[in-house]
N, C-alpha and C positions, 0 to 999 in steps of 0.2 A: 504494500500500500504506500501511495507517496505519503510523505513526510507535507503538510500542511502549516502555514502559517498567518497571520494576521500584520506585522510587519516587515516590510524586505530590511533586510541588513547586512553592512557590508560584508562581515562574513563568511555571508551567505549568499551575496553575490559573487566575493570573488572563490565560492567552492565548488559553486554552479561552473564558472566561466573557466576559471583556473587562471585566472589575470592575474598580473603581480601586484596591480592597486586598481583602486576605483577608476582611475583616469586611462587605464589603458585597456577598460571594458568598452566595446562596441558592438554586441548582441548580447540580448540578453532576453530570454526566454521564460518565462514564469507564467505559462498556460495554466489555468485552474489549480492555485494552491491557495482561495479565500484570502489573497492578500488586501488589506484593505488600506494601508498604510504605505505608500511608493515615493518615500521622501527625500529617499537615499537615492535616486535620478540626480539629483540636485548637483549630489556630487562626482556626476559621471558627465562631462562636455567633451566626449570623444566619440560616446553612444549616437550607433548608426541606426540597427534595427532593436525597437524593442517590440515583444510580444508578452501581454499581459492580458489577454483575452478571458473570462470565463473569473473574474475575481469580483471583490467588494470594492472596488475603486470608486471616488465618488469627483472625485475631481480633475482637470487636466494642467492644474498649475504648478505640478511639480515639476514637468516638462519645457517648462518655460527657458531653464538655463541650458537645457541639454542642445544646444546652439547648432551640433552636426545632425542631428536627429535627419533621416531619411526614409526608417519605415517608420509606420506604430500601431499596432493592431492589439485596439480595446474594445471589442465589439464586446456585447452580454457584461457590464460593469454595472455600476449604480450613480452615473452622470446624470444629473437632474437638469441642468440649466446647459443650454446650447451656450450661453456666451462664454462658458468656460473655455470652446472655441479662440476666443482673444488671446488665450494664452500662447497661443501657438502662430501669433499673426509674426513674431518675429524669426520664426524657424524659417529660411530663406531655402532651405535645404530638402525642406521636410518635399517627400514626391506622393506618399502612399498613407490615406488614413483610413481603417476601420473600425467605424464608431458607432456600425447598427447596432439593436436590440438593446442601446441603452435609454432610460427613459427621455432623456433630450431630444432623441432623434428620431421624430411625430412630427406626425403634419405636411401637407402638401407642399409648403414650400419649404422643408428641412434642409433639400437637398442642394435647390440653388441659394439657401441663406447660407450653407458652411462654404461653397464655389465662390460665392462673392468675397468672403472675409478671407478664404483660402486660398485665393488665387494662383497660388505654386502647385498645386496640387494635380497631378497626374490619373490619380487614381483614388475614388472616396467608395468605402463600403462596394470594395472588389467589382468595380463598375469604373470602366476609361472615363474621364474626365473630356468631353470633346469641346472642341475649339466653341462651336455653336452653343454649347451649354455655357461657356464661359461668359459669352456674349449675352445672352438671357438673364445670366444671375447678373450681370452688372444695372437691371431693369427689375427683375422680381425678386432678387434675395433680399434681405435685408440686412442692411448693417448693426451688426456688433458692437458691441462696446463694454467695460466691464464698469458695474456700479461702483460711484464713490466712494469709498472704503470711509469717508468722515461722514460721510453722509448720512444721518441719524444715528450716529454712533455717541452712545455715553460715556463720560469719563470713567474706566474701570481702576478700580486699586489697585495697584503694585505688588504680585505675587512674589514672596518670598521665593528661591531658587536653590535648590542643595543637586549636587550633583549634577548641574544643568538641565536642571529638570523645574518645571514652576510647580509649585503645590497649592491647596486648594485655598487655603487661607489658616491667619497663626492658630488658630481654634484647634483644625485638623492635622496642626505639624507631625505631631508625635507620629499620630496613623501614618501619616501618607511616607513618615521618613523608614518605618518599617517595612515598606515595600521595596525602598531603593536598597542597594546597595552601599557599608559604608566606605569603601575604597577597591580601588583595583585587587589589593591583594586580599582581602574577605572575598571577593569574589572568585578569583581563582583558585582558593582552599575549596570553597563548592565546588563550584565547575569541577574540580579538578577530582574529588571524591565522588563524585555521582558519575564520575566516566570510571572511575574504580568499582564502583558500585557495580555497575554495568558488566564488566571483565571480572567479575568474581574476585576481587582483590580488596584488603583489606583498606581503611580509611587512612589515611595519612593526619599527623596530629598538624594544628595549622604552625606549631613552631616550623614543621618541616620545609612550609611553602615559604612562610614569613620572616626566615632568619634575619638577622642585620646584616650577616657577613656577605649576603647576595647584593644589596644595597639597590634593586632596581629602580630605572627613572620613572616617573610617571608614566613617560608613554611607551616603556616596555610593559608596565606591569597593564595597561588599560591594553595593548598588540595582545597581551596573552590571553588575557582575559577575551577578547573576540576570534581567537584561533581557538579557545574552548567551546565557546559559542559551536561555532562550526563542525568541531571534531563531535560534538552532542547529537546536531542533525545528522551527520554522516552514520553514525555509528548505528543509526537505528535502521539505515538500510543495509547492513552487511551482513552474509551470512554466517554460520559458524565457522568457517574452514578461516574467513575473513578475522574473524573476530578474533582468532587464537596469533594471526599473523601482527595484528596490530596489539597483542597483548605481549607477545613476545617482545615488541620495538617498544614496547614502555618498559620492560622491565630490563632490557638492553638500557636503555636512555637512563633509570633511574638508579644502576650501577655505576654509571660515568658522574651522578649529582653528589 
């Protein structure tokens, strides 16, 4: 059974792709795993074709930086408002879009309203884009635009932020900070126990993970912490023959610690 998610992350993009970072991902495939959350595009502006078809998507502004974007097939998502459309007026690049069977895309004139706003467009919901249609949406589409973002909008309080993360207000600190994480290295003692968990091997105590004498930098300990990430997902698709091979290479690795 595939392994399912609600948000993409990096990860788990680059375990999908096998890229060496986010920037030098440019396909990327995530057909029906309920991802509802694709925010981590943001930080891929190399990304040529993506395919996210068959998920909980609800918007198309994550895409907006993905600058080289060429395909994108979101048909069957949860897109409510066509002018989320705008977001994509600055992809110069973009040739191919699949955006049927989302709620947006209704109504008789759907098709020459996204042609006018889209006009790069070669190919919209697996249908050529012809010269003549182009010509017609510049008369029956209608123009786009995205709402004022001030525009009835109230002053909101300034949410407190732990771990880059906002929380809901001082009332609910205590809760909401028991969900996060309190550093890289508490997290990597989990992470890194429940993949033991997993390989029938014993817990490792967290002196083990957290000595001083290792001294790591932040952003080693936050790299490990999201290659366990990843090593969690993967691990759930391997069979047993698999599972004894990658248990050997820990217990190899944790000889050399």
């Amino acid at each position: 059974m595939e392994t399912t998610l609600n948000s993409l992350t990096g990860p788990i993009v680059l375990a999908r792709t096998r890229a060496p970072d986010l920037e030098s991902v440019r396909k990327l495939n995530c057909w029906g795993s309920e991802i509802d959350d694709i925010s981590i595009v943001r930080e891929m502006p190399n990304l040529e074709i993506c395919s996210v078809s068959v998920n909980d998507i609800t918007t198309l502004k994550d895409f907006e930086a993905c600058e080289n974007l060429q395909e994108l097939y979101i048909r069957n998502n949860k897109i409510q408002e066509l002018t989320d459309i705008c977001y994509l007026k600055g992809l110069e690049k973009l040739r191919i879009l699949w955006l049927s069977d989302n709620p947006c895309a209704v109504g008789d004139n759907y098709r020459m309203t996204v042609i006018r706003n889209l006009p790069q467009l070669q190919k919209l919901d697996n249908v050529v884009v012809e010269d003549d249609e182009k010509t017609a949406a510049k008369e029956q589409g209608e123009e786009l635009s995205l709402p004022d973002p001030d525009q009835g909008s109230e002053p909101s309080e300034e949410k407190p932020v732990i771990n880059g993360e906002a929380i809901a207000g001082g009332d609910s600190e205590s809760n909401d900070v028991k969900k996060l994480p309190k550093d890289p290295v508490t997290l990597s003692w989990e992470e890194t126990n429940k993949i033991r968990e997993q390989l029938g091997l014993k817990p490792l105590p967290i002196e083990k993970i957290g000595s001083p004498k290792s001294a790591p930098t932040h952003s080693t300990r936050t790299r490990n912490a999201h290659v366990l990430q990843a090593v969690l997902i993967l691990v759930k698709e391997l069979d047993r023959d698999s599972l004894e091979i990658v248990e050997t290479a820990i217990r190899k690795r944790l000889d050399t610690l």
